[in-house]
C-alpha positions in Angstrom: 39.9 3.6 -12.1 39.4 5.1 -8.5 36.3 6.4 -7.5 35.6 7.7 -4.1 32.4 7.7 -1.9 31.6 10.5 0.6 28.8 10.0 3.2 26.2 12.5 3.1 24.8 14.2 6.3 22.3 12.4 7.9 18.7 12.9 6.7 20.0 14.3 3.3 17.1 12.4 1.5 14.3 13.6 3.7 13.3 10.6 5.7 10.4 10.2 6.9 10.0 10.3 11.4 8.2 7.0 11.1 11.7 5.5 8.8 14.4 7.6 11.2 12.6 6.0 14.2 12.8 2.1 12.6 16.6 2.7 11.4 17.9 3.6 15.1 15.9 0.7 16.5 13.4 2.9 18.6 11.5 1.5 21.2 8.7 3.4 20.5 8.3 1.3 17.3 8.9 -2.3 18.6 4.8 -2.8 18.4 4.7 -2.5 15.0 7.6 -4.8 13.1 8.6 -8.4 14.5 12.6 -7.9 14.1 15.0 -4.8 13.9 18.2 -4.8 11.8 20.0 -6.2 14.5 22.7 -9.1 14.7 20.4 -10.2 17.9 17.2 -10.1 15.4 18.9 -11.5 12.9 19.8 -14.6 15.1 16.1 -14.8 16.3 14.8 -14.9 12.5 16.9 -17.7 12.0 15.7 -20.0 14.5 12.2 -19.3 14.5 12.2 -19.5 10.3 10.4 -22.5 9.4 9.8 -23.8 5.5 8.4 -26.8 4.5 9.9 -29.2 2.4 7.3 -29.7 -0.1 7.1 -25.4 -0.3 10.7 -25.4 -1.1 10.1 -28.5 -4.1 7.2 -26.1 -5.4 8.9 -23.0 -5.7 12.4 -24.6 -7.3 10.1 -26.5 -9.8 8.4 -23.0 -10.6 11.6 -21.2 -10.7 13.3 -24.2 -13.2 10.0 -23.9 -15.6 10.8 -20.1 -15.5 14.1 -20.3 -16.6 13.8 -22.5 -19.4 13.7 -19.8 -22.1 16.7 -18.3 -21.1 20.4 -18.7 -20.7 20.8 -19.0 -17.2 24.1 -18.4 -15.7 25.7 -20.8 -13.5 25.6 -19.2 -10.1 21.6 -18.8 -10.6 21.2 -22.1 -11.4 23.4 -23.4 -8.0 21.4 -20.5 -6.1 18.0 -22.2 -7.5 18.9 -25.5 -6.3 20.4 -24.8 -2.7 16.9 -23.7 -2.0 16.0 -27.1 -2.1 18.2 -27.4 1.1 16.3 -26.8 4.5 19.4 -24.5 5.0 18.7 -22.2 2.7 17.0 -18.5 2.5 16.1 -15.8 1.0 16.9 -11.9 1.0 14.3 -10.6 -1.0 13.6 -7.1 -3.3 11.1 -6.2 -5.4 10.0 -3.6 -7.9 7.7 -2.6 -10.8 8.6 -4.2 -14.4 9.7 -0.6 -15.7 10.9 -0.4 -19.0 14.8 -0.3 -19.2 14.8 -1.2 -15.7 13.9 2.3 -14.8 15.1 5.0 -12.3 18.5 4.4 -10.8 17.4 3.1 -7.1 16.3 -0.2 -9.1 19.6 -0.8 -9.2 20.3 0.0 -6.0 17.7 -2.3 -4.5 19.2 -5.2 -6.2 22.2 -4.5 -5.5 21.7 -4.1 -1.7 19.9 -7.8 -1.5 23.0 -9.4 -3.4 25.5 -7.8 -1.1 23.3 -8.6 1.9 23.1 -12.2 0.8 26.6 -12.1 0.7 27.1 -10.5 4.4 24.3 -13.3 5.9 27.0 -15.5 4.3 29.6 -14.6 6.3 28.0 -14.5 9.6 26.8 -17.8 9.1 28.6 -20.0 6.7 26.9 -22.9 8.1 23.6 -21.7 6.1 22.7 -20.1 2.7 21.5 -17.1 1.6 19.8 -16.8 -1.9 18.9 -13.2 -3.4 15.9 -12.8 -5.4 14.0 -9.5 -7.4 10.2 -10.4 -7.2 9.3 -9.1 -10.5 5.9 -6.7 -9.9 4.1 -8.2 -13.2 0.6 -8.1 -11.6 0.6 -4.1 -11.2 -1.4 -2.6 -13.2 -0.5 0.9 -13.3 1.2 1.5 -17.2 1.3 4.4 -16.7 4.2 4.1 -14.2 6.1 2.4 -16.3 6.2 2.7 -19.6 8.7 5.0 -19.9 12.8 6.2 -19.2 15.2 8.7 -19.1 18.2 8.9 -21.0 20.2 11.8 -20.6 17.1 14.0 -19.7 14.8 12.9 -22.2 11.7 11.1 -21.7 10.8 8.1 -24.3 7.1 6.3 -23.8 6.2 3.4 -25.2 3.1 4.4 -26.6 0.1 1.7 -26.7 -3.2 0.9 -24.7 -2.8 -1.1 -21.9 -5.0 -3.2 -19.3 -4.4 -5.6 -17.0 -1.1 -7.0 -15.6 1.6 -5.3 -17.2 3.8 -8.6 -17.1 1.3 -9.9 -19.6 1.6 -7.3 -22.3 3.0 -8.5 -25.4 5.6 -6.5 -27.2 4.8 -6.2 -31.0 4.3 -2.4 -30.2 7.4 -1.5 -28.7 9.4 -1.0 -32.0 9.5 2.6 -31.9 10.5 2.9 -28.0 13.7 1.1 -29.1 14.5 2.7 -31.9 14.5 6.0 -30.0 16.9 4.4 -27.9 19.6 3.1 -30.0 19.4 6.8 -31.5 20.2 8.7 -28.5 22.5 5.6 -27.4 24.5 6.4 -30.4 27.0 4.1 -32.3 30.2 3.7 -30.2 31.4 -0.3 -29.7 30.0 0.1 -26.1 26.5 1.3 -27.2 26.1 -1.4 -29.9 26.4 -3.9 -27.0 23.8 -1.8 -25.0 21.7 -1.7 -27.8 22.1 -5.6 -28.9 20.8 -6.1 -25.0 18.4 -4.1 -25.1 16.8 -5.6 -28.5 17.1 -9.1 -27.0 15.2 -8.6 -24.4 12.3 -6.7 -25.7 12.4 -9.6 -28.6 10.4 -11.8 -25.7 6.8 -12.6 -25.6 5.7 -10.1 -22.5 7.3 -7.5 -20.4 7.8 -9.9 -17.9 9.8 -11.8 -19.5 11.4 -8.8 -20.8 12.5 -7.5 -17.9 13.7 -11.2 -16.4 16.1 -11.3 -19.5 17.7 -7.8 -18.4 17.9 -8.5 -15.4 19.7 -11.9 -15.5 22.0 -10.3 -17.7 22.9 -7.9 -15.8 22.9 -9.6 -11.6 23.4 -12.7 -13.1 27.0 -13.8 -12.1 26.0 -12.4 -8.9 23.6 -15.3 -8.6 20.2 -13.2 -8.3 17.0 -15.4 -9.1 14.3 -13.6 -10.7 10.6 -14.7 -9.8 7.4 -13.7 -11.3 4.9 -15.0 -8.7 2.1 -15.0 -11.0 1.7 -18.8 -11.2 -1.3 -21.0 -10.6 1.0 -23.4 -8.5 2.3 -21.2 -6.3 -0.5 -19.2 -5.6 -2.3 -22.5 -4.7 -0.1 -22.0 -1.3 -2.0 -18.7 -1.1 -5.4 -20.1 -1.0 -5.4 -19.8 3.0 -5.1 -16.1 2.8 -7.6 -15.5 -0.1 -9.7 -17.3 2.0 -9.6 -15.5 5.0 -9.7 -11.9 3.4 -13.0 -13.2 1.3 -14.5 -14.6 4.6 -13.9 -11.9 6.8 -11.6 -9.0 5.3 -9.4 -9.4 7.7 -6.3 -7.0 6.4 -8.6 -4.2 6.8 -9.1 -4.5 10.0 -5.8 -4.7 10.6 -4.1 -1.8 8.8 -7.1 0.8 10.4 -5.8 -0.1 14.0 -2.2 0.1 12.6 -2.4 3.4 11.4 -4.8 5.1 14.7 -2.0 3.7 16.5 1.0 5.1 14.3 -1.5 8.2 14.2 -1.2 8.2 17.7 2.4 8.1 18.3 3.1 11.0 15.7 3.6 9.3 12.7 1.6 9.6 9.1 0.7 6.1 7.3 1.4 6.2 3.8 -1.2 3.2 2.8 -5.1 3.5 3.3 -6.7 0.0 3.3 -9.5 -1.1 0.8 -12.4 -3.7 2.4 -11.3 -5.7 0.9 -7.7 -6.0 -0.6 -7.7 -8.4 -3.8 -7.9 -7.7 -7.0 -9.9 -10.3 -9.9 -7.4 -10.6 -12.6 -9.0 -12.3 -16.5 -7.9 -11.1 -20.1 -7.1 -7.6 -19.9 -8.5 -7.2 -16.7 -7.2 -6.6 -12.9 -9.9 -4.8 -11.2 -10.6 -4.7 -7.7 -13.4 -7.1 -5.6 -15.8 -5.5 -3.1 -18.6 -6.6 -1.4 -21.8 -5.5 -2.2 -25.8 -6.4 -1.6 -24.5 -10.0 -0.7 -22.1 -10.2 -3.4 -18.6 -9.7 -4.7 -18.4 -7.4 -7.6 -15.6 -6.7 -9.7 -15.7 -2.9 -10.5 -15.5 -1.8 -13.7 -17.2 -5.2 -14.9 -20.3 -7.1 -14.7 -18.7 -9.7 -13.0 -20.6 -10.7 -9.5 -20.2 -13.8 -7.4 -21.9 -15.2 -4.3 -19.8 -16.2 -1.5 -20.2 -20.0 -2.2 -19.0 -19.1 -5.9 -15.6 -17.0 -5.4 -14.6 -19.4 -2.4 -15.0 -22.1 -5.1 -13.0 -20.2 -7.3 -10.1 -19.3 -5.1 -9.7 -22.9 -4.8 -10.0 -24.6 -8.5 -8.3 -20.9 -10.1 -5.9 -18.8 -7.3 -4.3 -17.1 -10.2 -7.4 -15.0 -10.9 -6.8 -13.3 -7.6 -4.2 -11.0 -7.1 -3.0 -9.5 -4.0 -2.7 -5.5 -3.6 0.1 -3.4 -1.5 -1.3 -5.0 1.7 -1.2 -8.4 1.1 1.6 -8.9 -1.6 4.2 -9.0 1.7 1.5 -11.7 2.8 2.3 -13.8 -0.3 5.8 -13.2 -0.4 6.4 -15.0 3.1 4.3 -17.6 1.8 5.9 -18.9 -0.5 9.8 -18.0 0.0 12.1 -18.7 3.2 12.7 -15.3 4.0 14.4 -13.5 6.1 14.7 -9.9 4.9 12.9 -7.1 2.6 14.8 -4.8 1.3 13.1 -1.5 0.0 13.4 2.0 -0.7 11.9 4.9 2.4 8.4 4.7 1.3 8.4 0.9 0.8 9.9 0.1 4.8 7.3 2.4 5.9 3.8 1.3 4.7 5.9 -2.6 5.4 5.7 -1.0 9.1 1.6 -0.9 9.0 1.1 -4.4 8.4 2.4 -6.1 11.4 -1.2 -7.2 12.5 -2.1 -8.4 8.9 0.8 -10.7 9.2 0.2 -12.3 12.8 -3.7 -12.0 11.7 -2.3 -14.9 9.2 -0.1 -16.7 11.1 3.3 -15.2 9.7 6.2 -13.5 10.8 6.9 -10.1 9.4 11.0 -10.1 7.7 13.5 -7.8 8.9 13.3 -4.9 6.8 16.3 -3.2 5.4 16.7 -0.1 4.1 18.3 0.2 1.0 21.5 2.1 -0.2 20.8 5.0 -1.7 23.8 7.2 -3.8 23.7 10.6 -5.9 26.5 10.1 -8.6 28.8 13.1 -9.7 31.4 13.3 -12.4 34.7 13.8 -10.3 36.0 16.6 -11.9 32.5 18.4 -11.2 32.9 17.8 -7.7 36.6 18.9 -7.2 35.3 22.1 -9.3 32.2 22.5 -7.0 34.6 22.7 -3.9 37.1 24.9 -5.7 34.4 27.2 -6.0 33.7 27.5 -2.3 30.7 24.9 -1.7 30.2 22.1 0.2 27.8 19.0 0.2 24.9 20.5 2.0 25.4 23.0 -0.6 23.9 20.9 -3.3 20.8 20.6 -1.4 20.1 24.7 -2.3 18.0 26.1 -4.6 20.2 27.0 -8.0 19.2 31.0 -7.8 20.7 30.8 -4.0 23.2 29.4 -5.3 24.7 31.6 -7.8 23.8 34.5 -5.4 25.9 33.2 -3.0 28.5 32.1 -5.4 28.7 35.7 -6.9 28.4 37.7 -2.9 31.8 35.8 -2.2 33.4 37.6 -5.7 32.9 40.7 -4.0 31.2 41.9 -7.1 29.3 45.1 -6.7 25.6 45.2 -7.9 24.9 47.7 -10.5 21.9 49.2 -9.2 20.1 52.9 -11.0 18.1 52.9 -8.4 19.4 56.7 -7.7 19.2 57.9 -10.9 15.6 56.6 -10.9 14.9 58.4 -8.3 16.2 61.1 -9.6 14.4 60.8 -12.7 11.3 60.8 -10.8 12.6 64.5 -9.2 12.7 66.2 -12.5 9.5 64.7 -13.6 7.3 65.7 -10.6 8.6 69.4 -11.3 8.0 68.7 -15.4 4.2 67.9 -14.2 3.6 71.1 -11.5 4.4 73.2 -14.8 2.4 71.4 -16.8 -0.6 71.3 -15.2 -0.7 74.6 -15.3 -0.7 74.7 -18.7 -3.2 71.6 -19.3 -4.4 68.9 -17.3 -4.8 66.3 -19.7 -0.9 66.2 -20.4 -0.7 64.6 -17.4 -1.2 61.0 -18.8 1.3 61.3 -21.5 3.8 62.6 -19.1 3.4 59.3 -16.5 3.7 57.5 -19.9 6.9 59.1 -20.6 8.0 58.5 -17.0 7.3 54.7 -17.5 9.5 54.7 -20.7 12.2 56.3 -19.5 12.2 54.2 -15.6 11.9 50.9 -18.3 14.9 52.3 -20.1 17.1 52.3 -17.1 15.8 49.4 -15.8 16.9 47.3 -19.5 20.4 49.1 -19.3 21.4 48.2 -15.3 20.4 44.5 -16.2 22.6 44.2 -19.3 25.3 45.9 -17.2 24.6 43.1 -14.2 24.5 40.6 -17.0 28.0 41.7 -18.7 29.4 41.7 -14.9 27.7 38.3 -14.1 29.4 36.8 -17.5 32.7 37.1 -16.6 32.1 33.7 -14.3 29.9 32.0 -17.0 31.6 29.2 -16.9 31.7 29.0 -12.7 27.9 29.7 -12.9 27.4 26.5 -15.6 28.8 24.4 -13.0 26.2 24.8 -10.7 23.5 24.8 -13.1 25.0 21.2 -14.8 25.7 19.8 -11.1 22.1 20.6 -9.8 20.7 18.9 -13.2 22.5 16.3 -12.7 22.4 15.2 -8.9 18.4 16.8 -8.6 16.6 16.5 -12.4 13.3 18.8 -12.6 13.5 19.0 -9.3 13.7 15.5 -8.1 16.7 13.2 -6.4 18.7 11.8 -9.6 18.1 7.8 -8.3 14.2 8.3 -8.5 14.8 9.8 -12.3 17.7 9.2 -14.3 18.5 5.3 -16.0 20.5 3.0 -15.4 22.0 3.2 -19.4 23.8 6.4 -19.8 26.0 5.3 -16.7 26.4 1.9 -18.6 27.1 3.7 -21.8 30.5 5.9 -19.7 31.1 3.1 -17.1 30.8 -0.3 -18.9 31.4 -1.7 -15.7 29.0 0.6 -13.5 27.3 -2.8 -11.6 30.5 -3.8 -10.1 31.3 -0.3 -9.2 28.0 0.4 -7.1 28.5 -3.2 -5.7 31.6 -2.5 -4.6 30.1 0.4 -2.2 27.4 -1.0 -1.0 27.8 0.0 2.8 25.8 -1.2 5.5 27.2 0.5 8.1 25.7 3.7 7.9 21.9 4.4 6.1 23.2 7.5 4.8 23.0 8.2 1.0 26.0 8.8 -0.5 27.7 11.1 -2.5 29.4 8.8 -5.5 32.3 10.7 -6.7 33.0 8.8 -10.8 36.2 8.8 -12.9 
């Protein structure tokens, strides 16, 4: 099977100034990250990266007790224990715990850390790199993710939800899978989509749900999955809660962050809280402020005094959970890491927290962008370019593009525009005479007029429509190629699932592995046989 990639012109995606800037290494930006995605950088991240001993026997002992209710494959399990080797690092991604992994640039993010593992790998065999998905199972949004696409249609697991989403038990999601399997279907490759898909929604909680699928499916690749949401690790965290209780430092931070990227043209994408923590209990993950003396949970009658959420951070980190801000904060805590990778929006609010960072001590990772790939059936695309368009085509509207698909047929419009006018000739000398005769008539006559203008009208658009019919099928090609690379409207990797792709291209993974390219950030155009 040969499938080809095409890069597409720069900027194709829409990037934001602030993201163009970062990518080309502008100097205009050097006050607000610590490295570039630079060989230089990447040398410089090496030698100043330093992890302790005892943080590295912490985080394999977590990632061993996380594994022990599932089959892990061999190259996770060597990946778990080199990190016990001062040698060792990480190249981290992360993303929501969306059901069925969710939109398409999931994959892609995963797939990007793996193959830049694997390139860190080459430039320094002396040292090894381990990739890892930070599983997002303290967000608290459901609503985000409790759904998929599958070939256009949108299936919800439908239940109340509060709190961490990693926490929410299953028992529910019956009927989500069921719809599924249905539009699935029955071939030998769907059963074996299906059978995945059932054991890993057969777990206790979504996060351990989504760890299942994901092992199965970047497991030979070696990818270690970590849910962070562990008393023992977030014991490392204490520091930081600390400091953002005491004296909500991040805040301060991000506000003279963004004046400054205000400054310098650019638009933030993340306004800071006071104080940027959340209180997580049963069924609960609500945000702490400071009030009247006190820390309140909103939403809740929970209060504490300084002296009692200080003591609490310290006997019970795990009821505290760390927001947009200072998740990155935690991250570097408690992995050797090198590099984030992350979709546009995600390696630009990364951009505003600089100061939060070297307000706590740590060092900022190199941020990488991910890849980023519109998929087209082949044979779409050689008909596409038979028909006259090109790539930056695809970015027009579908009317424009059938207008201009129809103005190169040298078709000529059918237009009654003269007889109209015509029409209205005769009918302006029908009313002089009747006026004469009687002045009311005049309504029924403009009446008439309508009917008969209305009449032409409805025969010159069937006329356009017979002419326009002739390149029906020419015309559904457009229409099924903008569906499919732009859905409602939006870029195919932020809609459509990963299954459907799985379902024609059993070996789809290895295929967007195997173009992975991190020589240029372009997205590109994924021609599939």
């Amino acid at each position: 099977m040969h499938n080809s990639k095409i890069n597409l012109p720069a900027n194709f995606n829409n990037l934001s100034n602030l993201l163009v800037d970062y990518l080309k290494g502008e100097e205009k930006v050097n006050e607000f990250v610590h490295f570039f995605n630079t060989p230089k950088d990447w040398d410089n991240m090496l030698s100043t990266k330093a992890f302790s001993e005892e943080k590295r026997k912490s985080l394999v002992q977590n990632l061993n007790e996380q594994y022990t209710r599932f089959n892990i494959h061999e190259a996770v399990k060597q990946n778990i224990e080199l990190l016990n080797q001062p040698n060792a690092y990480t190249v981290t991604t992360g993303h929501q715990l969306c059901l069925l992994t969710g939109p398409l640039f999931f994959i892609y993010k995963i797939a990007t850390t793996i193959k830049l593992a694997q390139e860190f790998k080459k430039n320094y065999p002396d040292k090894n790199f381990v990739p890892v998905y930070w599983l997002a199972s303290e967000d608290h949004d459901f609503a985000e993710i409790n759904h998929a696409y599958l070939f256009g249609k949108k299936i919800t697991w439908e239940r109340e939800a509060k709190g961490p989403v990693g926490q929410l038990t299953l028992e529910t999601i019956s009927p989500f899978i069921e719809k599924v399997k249905e539009i699935l279907g029955t071939s030998e490759n769907a059963d074996s989509l299906n059978n995945l898909i059932c054991k890993a929604y057969s777990y206790n909680n979504l996060s351990e749900a989504t760890l299942y699928l994901v092992n199965e499916l970047f497991g030979k690749y070696g990818l270690v999955c970590l849910d962070a949401n562990h008393q023992n690790l977030k014991k490392e965290f204490v520091p930081v809660l600390e400091k953002e209780l005491s004296e909500q430092f991040s805040n301060s931070a991000v506000s003279l962050t963004n004046g400054l990227l205000l400054k310098k043209g650019y638009q933030p994408i993340v306004e800071s809280k006071p104080i940027n923590l959340f209180y997580v209990d049963d069924n609960i993950r609500e945000r702490i402020e400071y009030t009247d003396q006190n820390f309140i949970v909103r939403n809740t009658d929970i209060k504490f005094t300084k002296h009692e959420i200080i003591s609490l951070v310290k006997s019970n980190p795990e009821k505290f959970s760390p927001n947009v801000i200072l998740r990155p904060l935690y991250q570097e805590t408690i992995l050797p890491n090198l590099a984030y990778v992350g979709g546009p929006s995600e390696i630009a609010y990364w951009i505003q927290f600089k100061k939060v960072f070297e307000a706590a001590e740590l060092k900022m990772p190199v941020l990488v962008y991910r890849n980023s790939f519109y998929l087209i059936d082949k044979m779409m695309f050689e008909q596409w370019k038979e028909m006259g368009f090109n790539i930056e085509d695809f970015k027009k509207d579908e009317k424009e593009l059938i207008k201009q698909y129809l103005d190169n047929q040298n078709l000529i419009p059918i237009s009654f525009e003269k007889h109209i006018n015509q029409l209205i000739t005769v009918i302006e000398d029908i009313k002089k005479e009747a006026v004469l005769i009687d002045k009311t008539l005049i309504n029924s006559i403009n009446a008439e007029e309508q009917k008969f203008k209305n009449a032409l009208l409805n025969v010159e658009s069937k006329l356009n429509k017979v002419n326009r019919n002739k390149f029906d099928k020419q015309l559904n090609i457009i229409k099924r190629n903008k569906e499919k690379l732009f859905p409602a409207g939006a870029q195919q990797e932020r809609v459509e699932n990963l299954f459907p792709f799985l379902l024609k291209y059993p070996d789809f993974i290895e295929i967007i592995m195997q173009n992975i390219d991190f020589n240029s950030a372009d997205s590109k155009l994924l021609c599939l046989e």
